[in-house]
Short mmCIF file of the C-alpha atoms (twelve columns), coordinates in Angstrom:
data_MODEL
# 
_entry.id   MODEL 
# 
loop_
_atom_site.group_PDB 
_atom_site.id 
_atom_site.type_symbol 
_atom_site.label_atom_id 
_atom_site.label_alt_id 
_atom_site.label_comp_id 
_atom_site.label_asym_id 
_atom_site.label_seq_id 
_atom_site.Cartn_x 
_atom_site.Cartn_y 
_atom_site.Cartn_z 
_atom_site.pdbx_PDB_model_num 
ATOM 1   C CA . UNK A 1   -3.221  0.862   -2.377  1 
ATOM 2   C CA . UNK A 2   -1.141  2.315   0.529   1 
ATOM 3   C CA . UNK A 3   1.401   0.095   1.997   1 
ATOM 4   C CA . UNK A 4   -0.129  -0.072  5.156   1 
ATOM 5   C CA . UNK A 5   -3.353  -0.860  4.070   1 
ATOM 6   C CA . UNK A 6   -1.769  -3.963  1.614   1 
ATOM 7   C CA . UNK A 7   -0.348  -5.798  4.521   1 
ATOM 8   C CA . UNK A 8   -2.069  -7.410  7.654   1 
ATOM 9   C CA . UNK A 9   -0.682  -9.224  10.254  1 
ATOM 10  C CA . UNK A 10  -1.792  -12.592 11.704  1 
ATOM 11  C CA . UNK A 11  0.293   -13.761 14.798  1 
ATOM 12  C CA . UNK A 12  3.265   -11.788 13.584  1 
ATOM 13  C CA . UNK A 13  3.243   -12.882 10.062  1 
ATOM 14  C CA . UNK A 14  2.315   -10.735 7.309   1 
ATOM 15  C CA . UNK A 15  0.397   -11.394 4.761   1 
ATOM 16  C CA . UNK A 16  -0.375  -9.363  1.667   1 
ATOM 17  C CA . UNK A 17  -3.905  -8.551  -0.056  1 
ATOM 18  C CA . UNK A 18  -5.005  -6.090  -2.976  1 
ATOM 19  C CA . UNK A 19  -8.842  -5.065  -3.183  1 
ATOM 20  C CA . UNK A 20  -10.011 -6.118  -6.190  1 
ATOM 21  C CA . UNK A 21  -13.867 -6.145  -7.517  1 
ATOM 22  C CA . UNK A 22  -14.602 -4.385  -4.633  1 
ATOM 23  C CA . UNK A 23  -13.139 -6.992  -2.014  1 
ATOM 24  C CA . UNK A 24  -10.500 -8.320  -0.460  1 
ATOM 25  C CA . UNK A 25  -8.259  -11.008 -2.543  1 
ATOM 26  C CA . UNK A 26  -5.253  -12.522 -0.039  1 
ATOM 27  C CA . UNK A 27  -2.332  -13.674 -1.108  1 
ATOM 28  C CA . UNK A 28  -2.511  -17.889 -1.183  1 
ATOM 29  C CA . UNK A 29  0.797   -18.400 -0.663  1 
ATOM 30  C CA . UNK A 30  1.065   -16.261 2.432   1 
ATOM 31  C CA . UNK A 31  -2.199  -18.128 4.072   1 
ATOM 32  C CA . UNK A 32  -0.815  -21.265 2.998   1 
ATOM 33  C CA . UNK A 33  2.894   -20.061 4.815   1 
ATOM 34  C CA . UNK A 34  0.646   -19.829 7.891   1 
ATOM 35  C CA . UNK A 35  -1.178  -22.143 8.286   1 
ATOM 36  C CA . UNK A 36  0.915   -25.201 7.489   1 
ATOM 37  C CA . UNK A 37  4.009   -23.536 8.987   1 
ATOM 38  C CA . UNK A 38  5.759   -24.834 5.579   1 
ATOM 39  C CA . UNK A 39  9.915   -23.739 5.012   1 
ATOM 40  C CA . UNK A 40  8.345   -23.985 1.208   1 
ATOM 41  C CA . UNK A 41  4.919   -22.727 1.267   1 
ATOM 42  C CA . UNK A 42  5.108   -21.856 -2.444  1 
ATOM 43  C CA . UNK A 43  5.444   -25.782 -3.250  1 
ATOM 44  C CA . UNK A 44  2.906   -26.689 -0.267  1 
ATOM 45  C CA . UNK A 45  0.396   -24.653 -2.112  1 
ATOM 46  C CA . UNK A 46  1.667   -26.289 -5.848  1 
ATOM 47  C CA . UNK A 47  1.407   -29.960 -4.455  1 
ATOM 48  C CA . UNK A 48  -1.980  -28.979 -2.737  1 
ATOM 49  C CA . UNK A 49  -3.468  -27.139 -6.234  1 
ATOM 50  C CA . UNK A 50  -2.822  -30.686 -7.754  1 
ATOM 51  C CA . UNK A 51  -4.611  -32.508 -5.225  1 
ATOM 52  C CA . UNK A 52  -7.287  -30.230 -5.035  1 
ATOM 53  C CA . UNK A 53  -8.208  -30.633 -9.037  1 
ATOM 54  C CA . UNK A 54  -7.091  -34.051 -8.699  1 
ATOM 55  C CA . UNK A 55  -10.777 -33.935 -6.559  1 
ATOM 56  C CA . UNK A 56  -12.534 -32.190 -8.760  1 
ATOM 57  C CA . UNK A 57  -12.257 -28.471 -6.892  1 
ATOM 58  C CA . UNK A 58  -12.656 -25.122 -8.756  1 
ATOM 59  C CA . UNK A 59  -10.959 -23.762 -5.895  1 
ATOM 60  C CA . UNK A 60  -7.772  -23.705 -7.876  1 
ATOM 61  C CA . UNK A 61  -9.467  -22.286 -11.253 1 
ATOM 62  C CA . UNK A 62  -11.325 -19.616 -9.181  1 
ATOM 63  C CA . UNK A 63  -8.290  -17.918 -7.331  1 
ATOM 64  C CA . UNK A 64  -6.980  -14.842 -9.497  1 
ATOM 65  C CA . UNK A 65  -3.871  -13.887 -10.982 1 
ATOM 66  C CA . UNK A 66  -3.187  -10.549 -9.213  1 
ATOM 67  C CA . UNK A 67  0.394   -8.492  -8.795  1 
ATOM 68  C CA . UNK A 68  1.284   -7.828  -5.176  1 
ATOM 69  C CA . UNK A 69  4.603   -6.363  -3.843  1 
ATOM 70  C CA . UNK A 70  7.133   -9.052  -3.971  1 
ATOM 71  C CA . UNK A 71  10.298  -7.879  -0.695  1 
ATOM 72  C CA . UNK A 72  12.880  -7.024  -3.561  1 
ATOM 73  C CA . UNK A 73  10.291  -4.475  -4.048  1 
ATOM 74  C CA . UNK A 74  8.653   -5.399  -7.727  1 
ATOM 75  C CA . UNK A 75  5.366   -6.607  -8.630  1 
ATOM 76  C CA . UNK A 76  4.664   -10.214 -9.579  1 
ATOM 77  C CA . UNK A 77  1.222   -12.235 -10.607 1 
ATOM 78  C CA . UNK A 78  0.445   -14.053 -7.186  1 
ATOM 79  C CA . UNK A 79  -2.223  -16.801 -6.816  1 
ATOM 80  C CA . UNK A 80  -5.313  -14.469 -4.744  1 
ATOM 81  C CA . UNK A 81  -8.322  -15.507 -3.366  1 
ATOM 82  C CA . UNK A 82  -11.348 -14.145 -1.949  1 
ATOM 83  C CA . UNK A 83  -12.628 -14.387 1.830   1 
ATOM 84  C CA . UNK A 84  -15.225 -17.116 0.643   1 
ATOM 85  C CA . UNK A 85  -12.864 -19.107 -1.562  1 
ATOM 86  C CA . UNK A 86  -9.978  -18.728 1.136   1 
ATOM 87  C CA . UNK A 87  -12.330 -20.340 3.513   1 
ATOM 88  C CA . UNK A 88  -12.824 -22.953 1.352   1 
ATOM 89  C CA . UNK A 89  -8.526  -23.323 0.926   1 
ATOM 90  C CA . UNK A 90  -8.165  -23.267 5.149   1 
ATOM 91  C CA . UNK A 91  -10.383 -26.098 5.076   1 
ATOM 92  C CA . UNK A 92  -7.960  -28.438 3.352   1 
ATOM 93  C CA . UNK A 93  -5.020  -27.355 5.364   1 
ATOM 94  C CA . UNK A 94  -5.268  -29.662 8.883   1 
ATOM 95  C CA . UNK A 95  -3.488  -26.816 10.665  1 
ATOM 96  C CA . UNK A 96  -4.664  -26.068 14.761  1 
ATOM 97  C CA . UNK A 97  -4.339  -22.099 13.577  1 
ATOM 98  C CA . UNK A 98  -7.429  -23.098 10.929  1 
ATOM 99  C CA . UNK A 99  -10.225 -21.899 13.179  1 
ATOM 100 C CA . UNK A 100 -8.756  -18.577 14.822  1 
ATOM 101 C CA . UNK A 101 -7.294  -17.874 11.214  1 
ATOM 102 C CA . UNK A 102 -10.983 -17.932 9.930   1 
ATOM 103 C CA . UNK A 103 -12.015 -15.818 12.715  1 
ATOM 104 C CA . UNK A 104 -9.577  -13.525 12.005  1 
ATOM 105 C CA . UNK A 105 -10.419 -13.094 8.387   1 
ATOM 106 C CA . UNK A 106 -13.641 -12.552 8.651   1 
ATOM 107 C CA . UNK A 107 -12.666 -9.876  10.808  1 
ATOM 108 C CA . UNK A 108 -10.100 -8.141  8.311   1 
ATOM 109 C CA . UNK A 109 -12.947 -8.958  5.891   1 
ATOM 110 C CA . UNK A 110 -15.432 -6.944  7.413   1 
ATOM 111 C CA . UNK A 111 -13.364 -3.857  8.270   1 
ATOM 112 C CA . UNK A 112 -13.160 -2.995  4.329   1 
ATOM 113 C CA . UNK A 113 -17.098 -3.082  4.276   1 
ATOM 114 C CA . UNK A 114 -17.484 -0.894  7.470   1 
ATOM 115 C CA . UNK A 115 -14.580 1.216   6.030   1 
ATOM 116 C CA . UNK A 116 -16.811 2.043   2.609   1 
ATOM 117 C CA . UNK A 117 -19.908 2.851   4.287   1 
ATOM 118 C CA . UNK A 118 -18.116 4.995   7.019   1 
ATOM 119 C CA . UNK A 119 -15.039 6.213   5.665   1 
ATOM 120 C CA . UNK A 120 -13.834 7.900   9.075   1 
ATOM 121 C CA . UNK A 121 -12.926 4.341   10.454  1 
ATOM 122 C CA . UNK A 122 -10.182 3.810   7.762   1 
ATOM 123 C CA . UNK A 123 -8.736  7.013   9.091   1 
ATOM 124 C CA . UNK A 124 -9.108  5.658   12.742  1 
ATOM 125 C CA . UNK A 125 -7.603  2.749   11.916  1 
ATOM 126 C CA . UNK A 126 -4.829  4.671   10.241  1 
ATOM 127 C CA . UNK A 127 -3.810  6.975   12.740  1 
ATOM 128 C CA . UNK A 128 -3.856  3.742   15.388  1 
ATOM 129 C CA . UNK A 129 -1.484  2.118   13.077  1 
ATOM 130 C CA . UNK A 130 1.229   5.168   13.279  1 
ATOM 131 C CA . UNK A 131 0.435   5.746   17.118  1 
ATOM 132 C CA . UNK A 132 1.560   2.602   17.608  1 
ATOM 133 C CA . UNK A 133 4.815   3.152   15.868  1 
ATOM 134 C CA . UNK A 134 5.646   6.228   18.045  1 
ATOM 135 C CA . UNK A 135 4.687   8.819   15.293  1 
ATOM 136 C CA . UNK A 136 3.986   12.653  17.125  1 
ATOM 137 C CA . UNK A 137 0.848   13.298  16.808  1 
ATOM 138 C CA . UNK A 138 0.777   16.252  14.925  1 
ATOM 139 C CA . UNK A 139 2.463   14.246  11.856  1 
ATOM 140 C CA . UNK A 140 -0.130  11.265  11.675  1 
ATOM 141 C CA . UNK A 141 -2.727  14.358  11.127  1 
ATOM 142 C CA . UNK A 142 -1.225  15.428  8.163   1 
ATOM 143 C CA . UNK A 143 -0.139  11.545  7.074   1 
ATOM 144 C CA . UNK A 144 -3.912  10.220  7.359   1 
ATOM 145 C CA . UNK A 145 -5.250  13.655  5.520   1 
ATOM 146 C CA . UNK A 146 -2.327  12.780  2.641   1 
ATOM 147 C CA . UNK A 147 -4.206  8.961   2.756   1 
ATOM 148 C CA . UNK A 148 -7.490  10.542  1.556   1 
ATOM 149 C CA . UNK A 149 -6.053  13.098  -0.714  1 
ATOM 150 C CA . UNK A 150 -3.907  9.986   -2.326  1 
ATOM 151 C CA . UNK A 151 -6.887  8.244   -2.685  1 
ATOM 152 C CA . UNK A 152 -8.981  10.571  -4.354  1 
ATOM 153 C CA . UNK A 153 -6.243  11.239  -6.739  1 
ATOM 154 C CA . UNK A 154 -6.136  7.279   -7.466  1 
ATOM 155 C CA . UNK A 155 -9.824  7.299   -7.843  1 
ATOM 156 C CA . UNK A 156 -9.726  9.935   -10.497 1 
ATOM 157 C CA . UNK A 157 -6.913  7.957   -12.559 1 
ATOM 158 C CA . UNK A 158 -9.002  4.907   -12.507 1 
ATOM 159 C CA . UNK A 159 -11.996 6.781   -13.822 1 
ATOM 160 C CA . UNK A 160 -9.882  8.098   -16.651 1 
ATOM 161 C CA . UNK A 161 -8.541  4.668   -17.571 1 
ATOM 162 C CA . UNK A 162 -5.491  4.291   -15.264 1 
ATOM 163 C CA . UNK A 163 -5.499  0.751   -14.261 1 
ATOM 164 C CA . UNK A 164 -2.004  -0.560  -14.478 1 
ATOM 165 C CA . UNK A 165 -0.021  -0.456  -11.373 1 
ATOM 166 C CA . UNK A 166 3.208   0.425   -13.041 1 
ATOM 167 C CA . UNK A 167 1.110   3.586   -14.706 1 
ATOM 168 C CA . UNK A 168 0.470   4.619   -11.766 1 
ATOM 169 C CA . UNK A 169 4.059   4.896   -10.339 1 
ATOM 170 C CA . UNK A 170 5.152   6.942   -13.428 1 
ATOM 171 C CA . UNK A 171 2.253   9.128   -12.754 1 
ATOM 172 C CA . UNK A 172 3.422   9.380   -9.094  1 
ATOM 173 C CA . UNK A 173 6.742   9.940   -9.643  1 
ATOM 174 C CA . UNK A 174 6.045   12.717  -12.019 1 
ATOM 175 C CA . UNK A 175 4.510   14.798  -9.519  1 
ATOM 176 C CA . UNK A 176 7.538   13.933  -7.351  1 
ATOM 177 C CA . UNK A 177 9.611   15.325  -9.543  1 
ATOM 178 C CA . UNK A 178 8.186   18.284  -10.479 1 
ATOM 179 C CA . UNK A 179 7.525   19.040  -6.932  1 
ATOM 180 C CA . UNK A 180 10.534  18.081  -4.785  1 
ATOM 181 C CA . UNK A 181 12.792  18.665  -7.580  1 
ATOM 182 C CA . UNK A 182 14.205  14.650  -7.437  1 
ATOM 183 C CA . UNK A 183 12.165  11.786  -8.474  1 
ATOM 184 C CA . UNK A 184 11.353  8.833   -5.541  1 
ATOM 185 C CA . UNK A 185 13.761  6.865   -5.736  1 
ATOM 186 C CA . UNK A 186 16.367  9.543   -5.249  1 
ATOM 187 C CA . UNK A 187 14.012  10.795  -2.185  1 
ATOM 188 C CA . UNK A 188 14.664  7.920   -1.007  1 
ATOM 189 C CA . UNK A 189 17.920  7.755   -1.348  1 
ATOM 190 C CA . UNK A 190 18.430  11.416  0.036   1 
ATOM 191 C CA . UNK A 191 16.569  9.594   2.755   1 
ATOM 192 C CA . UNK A 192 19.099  6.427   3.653   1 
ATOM 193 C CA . UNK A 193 16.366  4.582   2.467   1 
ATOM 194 C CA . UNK A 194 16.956  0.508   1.458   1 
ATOM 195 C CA . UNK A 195 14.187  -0.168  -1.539  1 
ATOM 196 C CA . UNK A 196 14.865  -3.833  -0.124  1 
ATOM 197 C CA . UNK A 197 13.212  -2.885  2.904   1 
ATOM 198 C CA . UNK A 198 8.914   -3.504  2.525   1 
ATOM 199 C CA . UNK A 199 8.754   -1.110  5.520   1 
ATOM 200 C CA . UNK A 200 10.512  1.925   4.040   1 
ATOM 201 C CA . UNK A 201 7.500   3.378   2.410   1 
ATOM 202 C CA . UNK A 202 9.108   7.422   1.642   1 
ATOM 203 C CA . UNK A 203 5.917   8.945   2.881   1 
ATOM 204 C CA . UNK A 204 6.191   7.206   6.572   1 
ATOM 205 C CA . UNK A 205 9.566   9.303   5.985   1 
ATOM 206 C CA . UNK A 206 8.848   12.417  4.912   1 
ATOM 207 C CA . UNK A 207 9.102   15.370  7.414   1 
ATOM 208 C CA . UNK A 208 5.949   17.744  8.032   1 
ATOM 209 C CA . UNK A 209 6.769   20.037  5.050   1 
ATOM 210 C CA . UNK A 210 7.742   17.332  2.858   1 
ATOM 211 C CA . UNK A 211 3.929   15.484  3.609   1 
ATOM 212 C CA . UNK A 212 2.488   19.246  2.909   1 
ATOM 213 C CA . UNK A 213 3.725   20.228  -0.099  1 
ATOM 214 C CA . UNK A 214 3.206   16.518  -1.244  1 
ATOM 215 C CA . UNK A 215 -0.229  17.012  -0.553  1 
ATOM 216 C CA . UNK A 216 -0.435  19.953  -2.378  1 
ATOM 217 C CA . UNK A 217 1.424   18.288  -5.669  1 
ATOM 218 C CA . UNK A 218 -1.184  15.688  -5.483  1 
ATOM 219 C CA . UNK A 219 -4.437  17.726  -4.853  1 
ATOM 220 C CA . UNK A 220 -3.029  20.602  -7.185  1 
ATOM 221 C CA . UNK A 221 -3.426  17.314  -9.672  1 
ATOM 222 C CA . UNK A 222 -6.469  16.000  -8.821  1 
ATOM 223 C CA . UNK A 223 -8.424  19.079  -9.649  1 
ATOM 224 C CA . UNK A 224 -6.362  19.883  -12.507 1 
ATOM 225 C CA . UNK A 225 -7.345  16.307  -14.159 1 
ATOM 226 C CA . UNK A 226 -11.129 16.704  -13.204 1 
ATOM 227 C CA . UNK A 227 -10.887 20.878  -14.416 1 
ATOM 228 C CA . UNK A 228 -9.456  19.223  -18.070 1 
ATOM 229 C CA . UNK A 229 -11.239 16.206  -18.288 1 
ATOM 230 C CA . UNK A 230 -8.142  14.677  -18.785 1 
ATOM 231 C CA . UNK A 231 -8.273  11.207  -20.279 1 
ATOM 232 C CA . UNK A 232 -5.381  8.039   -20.631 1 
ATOM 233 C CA . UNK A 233 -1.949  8.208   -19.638 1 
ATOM 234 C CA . UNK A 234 -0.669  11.225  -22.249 1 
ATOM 235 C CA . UNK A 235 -2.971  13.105  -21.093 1 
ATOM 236 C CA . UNK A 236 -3.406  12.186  -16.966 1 
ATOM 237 C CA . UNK A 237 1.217   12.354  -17.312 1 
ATOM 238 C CA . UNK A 238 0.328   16.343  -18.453 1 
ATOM 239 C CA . UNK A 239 -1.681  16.809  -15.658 1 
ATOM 240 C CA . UNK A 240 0.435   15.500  -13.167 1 
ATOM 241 C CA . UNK A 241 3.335   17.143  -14.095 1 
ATOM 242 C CA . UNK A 242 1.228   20.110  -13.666 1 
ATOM 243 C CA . UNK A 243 -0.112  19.433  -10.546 1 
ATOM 244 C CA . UNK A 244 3.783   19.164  -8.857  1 
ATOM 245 C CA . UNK A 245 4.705   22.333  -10.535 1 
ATOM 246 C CA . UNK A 246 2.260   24.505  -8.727  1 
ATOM 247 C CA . UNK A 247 3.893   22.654  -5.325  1 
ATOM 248 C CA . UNK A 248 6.880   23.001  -6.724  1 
ATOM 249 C CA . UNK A 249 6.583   26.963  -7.395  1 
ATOM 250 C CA . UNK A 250 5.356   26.764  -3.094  1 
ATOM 251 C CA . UNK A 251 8.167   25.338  -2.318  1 
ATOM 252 C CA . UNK A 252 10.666  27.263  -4.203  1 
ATOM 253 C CA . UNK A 253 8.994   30.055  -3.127  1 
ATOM 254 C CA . UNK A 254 9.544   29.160  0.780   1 
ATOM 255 C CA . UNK A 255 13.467  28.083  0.367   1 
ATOM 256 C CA . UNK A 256 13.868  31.442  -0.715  1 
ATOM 257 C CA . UNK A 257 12.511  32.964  2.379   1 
ATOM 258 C CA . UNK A 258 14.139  30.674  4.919   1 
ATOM 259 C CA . UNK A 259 17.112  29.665  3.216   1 
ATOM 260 C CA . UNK A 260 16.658  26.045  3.956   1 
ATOM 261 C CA . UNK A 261 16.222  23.144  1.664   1 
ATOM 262 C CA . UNK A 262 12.384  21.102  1.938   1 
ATOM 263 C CA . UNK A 263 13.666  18.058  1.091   1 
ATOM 264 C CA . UNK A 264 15.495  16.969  4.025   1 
ATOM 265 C CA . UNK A 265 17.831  13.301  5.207   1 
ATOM 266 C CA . UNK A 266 15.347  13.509  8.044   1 
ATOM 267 C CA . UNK A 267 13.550  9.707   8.618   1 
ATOM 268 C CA . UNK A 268 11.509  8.020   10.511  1 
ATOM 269 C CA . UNK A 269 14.036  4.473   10.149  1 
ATOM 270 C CA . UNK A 270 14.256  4.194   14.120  1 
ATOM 271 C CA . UNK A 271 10.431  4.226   14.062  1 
ATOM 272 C CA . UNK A 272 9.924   1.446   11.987  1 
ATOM 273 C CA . UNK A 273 12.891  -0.437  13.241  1 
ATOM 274 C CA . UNK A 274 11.306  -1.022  16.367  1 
ATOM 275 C CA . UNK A 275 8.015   -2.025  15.467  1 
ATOM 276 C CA . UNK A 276 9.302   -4.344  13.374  1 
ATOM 277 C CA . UNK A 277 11.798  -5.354  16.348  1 
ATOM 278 C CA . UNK A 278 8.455   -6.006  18.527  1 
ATOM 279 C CA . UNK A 279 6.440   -7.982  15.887  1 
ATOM 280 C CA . UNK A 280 10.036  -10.695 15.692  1 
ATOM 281 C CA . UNK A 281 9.797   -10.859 19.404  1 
ATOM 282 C CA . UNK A 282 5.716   -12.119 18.949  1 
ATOM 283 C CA . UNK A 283 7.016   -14.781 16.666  1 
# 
């Protein structure tokens, strides 16, 4: 799941989500931070998970265990809940945000479903999302088209028995390597990058030939894992590391003629500096 696509925003607070069983599962404690406008919404939900099996609720038993993106950048199990069970939490929050909060789930619901039967809206709704950051417009082209070829790549590691979100980072970051030559996080790091930072994705970094030949890595190992049936991690790790050598030989191959290094300090930190700058001042 791409960053961008993990996070929503409701009145300037984000609030993480993971699609899982083919829908959305939100993050409790993030609703729960909300709504009740708690300095502690991580007890508010704890004391209300008592009270609500103290009544006899499977509400509590029902939410899932899921890992979502924690800001010092790791992955911890996080209390999730569908759109029809996180109804059912609003409804014992008194908040006054209750009702537009509903509204505006439903909404975010929704979007997913219209996003699988017309899978052009998701790139709508992408290439909104980095207009309004002040992205040219020639980059978000090649960022969305790097969103589908990302995806299909994921899709193909799932069918082959990639589940594991930490399998596939080591999967991603061995087609980094073999194609840029560094793994992420010393992209990122090349970059000025802070890992601290939720908004400091690398690809919302990467220059136009960095996004290209990234592209290619990850396409090169799409069809290379489909072309040798490759199956499990051992086997889906050899294909990657395939895949970025074929981007890497590109790239190599294009240093030599201009001289000039692919990987470049170049970032888009101003960028996301300011959006973020205009979401505090909504607050």
């Amino acid at each position: 799941m791409n960053q961008e696509n993990a996070l929503v925003v409701f009145e300037g607070k984000q609030i993480r989500r993971i699609w899982h069983n083919d829908q959305w599962c939100f993050s409790v404690v993030d609703v729960v931070g909300v709504l009740a406008e708690s300095s502690d919404a991580r007890n508010y939900w704890k004391v209300l998970k008592h009270r609500l099996n103290d009544e006899g609720s499977e509400v509590v038993t029902k939410c899932n265990q899921l890992k979502l993106v924690a800001p010092d950048g790791k992955y911890y199990e996080t209390d999730c809940a569908n759109t029809e069970l996180m109804f059912r939490i609003i409804q014992s929050i008194p908040s006054p945000k209750a009702e537009p909060f509903k509204l505006w789930l439903a909404k975010v619901g929704y979007e997913r479903i219209q996003e699988i039967e017309n899978p052009e809206l998701a790139q709508d709704r992408a290439k909104e999302y980095y207009k309004l950051k002040g992205y040219p417009k020639d980059w978000i082209e090649k960022r969305v088209r790097g969103i589908a070829i990302r995806q299909e790549l994921t899709d193909e590691w799932k069918n082959r028995g990639i589940q594991e979100q930490k399998d596939f980072a080591i999967l991603t970051n061995e087609i980094s390597k073999a194609t840029f030559g560094v793994d992420i996080k010393e992209h990122k790091e090349i970059k000025g990058l802070d890992p601290k930072y939720k908004n400091q994705n690398l690809r919302d970094h990467m220059t136009d030939l960095e996004l290209i030949f990234n592209m290619l890595g990850e396409k090169s190992t799409t069809e290379i894992t489909k072309s040798k049936d490759a199956k499990g991690m051992e086997e889906c790790t050899d294909a990657s590391k395939r895949g970025g050598k074929i981007a890497r030989n590109a790239r190599l191959e294009l240093e030599k003629e201009t001289g000039q290094k692919v990987v470049s300090k170049q970032n888009y930190v101003e960028l996301t500096e300011k959006k973020q700058k205009r979401v505090e001042k909504t607050k």
